[in-house]
C-alpha positions in Angstrom: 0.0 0.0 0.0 1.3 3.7 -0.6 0.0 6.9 0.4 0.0 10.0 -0.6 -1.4 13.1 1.9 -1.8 16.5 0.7 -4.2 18.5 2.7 -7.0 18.1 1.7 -6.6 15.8 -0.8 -5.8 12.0 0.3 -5.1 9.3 -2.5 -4.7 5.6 -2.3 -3.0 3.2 -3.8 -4.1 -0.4 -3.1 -3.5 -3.8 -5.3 -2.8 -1.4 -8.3 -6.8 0.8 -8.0 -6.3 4.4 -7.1 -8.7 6.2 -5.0 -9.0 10.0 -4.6 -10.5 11.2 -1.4 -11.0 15.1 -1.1 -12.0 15.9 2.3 -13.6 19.4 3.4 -13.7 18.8 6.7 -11.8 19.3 9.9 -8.5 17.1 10.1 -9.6 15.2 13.0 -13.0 13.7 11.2 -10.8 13.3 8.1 -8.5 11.3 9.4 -11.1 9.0 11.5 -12.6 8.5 7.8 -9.0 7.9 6.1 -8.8 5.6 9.0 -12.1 3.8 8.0 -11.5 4.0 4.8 -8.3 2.0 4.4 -10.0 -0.6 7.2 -12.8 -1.1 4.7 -10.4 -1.5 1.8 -7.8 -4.0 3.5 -11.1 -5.9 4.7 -12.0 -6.1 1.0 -8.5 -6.7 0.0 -8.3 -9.8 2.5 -11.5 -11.7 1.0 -10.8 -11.2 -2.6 -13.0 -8.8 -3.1 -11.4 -6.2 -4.7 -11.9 -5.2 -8.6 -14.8 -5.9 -10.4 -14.8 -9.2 -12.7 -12.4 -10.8 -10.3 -12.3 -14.2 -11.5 -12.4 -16.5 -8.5 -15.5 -14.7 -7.5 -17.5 -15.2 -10.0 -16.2 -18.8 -10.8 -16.9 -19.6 -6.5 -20.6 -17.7 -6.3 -23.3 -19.8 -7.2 -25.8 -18.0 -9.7 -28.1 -18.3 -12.5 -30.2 -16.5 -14.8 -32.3 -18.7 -17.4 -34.2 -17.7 -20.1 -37.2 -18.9 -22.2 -36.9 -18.8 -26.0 -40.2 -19.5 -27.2 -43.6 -19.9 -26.0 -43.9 -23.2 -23.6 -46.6 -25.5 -23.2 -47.2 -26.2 -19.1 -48.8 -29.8 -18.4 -50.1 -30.4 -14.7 -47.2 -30.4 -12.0 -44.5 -30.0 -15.1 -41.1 -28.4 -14.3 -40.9 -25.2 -16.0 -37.4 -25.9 -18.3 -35.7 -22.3 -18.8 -33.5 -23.2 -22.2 -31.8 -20.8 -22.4 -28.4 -19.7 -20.3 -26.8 -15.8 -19.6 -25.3 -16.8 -16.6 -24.7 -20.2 -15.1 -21.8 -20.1 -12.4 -20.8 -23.6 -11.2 -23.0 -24.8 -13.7 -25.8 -24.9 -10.6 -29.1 -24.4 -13.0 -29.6 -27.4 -15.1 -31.2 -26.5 -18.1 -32.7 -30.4 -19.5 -34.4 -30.7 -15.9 -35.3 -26.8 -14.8 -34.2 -27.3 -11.6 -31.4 -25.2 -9.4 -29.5 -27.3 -7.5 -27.7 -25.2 -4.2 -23.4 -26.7 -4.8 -22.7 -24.9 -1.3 -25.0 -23.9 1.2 -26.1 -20.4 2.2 -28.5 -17.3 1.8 -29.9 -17.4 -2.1 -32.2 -14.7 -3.9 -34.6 -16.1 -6.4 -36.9 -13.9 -9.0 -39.1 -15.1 -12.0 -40.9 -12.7 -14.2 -43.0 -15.2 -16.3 -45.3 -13.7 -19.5 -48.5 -15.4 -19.9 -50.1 -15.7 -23.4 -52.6 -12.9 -24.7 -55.8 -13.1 -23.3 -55.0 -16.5 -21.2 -54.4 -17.5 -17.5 -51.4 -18.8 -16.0 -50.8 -20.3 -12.5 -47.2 -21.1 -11.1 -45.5 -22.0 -7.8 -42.0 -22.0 -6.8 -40.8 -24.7 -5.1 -38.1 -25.6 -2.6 -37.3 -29.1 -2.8 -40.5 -30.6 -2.6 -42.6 -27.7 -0.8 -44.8 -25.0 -2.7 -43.3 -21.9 -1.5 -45.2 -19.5 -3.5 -47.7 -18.5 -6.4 -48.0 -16.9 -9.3 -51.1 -16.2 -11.1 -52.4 -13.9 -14.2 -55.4 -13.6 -16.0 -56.8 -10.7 -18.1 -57.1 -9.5 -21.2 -53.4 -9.0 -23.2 -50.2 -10.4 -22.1 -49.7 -10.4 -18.3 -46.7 -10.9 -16.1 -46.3 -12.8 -13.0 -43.5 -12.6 -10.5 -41.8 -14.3 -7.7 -38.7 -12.6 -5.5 -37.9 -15.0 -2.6 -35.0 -15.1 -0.4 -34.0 -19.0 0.6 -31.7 -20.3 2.9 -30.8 -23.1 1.0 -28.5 -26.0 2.5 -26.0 -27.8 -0.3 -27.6 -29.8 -2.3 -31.4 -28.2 -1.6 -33.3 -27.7 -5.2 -35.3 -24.4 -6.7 -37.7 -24.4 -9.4 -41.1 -23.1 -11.4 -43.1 -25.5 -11.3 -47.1 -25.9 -13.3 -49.7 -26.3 -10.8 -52.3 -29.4 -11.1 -55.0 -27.0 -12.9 -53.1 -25.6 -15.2 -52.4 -28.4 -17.7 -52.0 -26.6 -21.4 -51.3 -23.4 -20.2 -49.0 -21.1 -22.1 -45.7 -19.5 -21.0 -45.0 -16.8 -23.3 -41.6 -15.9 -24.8 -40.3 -15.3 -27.9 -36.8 -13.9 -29.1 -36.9 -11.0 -26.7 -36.6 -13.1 -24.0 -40.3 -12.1 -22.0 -39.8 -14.8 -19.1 -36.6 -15.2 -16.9 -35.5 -17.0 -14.2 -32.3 -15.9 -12.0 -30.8 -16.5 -8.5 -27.5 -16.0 -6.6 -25.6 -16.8 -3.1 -26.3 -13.8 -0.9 -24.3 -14.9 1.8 -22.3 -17.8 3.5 
């Protein structure tokens, strides 16, 4: 680490990123925020997460986001099968079966926007492992979108997904080549 100090500019110099800090205030609150500042950044430093696109990060966070392609037929209790892949670390989304399968364990954040044909119903549940956590369901005139936004904590091995419920055999999810329906989540925390 090097440091430069001219009052009452302070710059950094930490694992080759430059910071700039101008401070306009008195020197004793500056220097209890310098003080913080370089805690922060050698806290950061010591878990790897400095820099953005830092490699073992990505390649050790679990996290998805699926996409549908087309418009998918949903038969009673079906797995919804996302076929489509923008992001698959630790190849935890599996896109022949649907289903997310947890590699370590820990806080995960799931959301679903799903795009129900024009003028049709649609009715969906997420699941965790073999629970219905929560439902989705649209109906109206046009095209209508359903969420879900869930936070899991998810031991290694545990399984997310969409699933069809038992009345909604034939429904339509809607897609097409602008991607309308996704399907994402991600390792909040250890």
């Amino acid at each position: 680490m090097f440091i430069l100090q001219h009052l009452p500019i302070v710059c950094l110099v930490l694992s080759g990123h430059i910071c700039v800090v101008i401070s306009l205030c008195s020197s004793k609150l500056g220097n209890l925020l310098f003080d913080d500042l370089i805690g922060m950044m050698l806290k950061l430093k010591g878990t790897g997460h400095v820099g953005q696109g830092n490699a073992s990060i990505q390649k050790d966070t679990p996290a998805f986001s699926a996409y549908l392609t087309s418009a998918q037929t949903a038969s009673a209790n079906a797995i919804v099968k996302f076929d489509k892949l923008w992001t698959n670390t630790m190849n935890a989304y599996d896109v022949t079966t649907g289903v997310f399968t947890a590699p370590i364990p820990g806080l995960y954040h799931f959301a679903a926007v799903l795009m129900s044909v024009s003028g049709k119903s649609l009715f969906l549940h997420l699941w965790h492992n073999d629970t219905n956590t929560a439902g989705s369901f649209t109906i109206g005139d046009g095209h209508k979108t359903g969420s879900f936004d869930v936070v899991f904590k998810l031991k290694k091995g545990d399984r997310v997904y969409i699933r069809c419920s038992s009345s909604c055999n034939g429904q339509k999810i809607y897609s097409s080549n602008n991607n309308y329906s996704t399907f994402s989540g991600y390792l909040i925390a250890k």
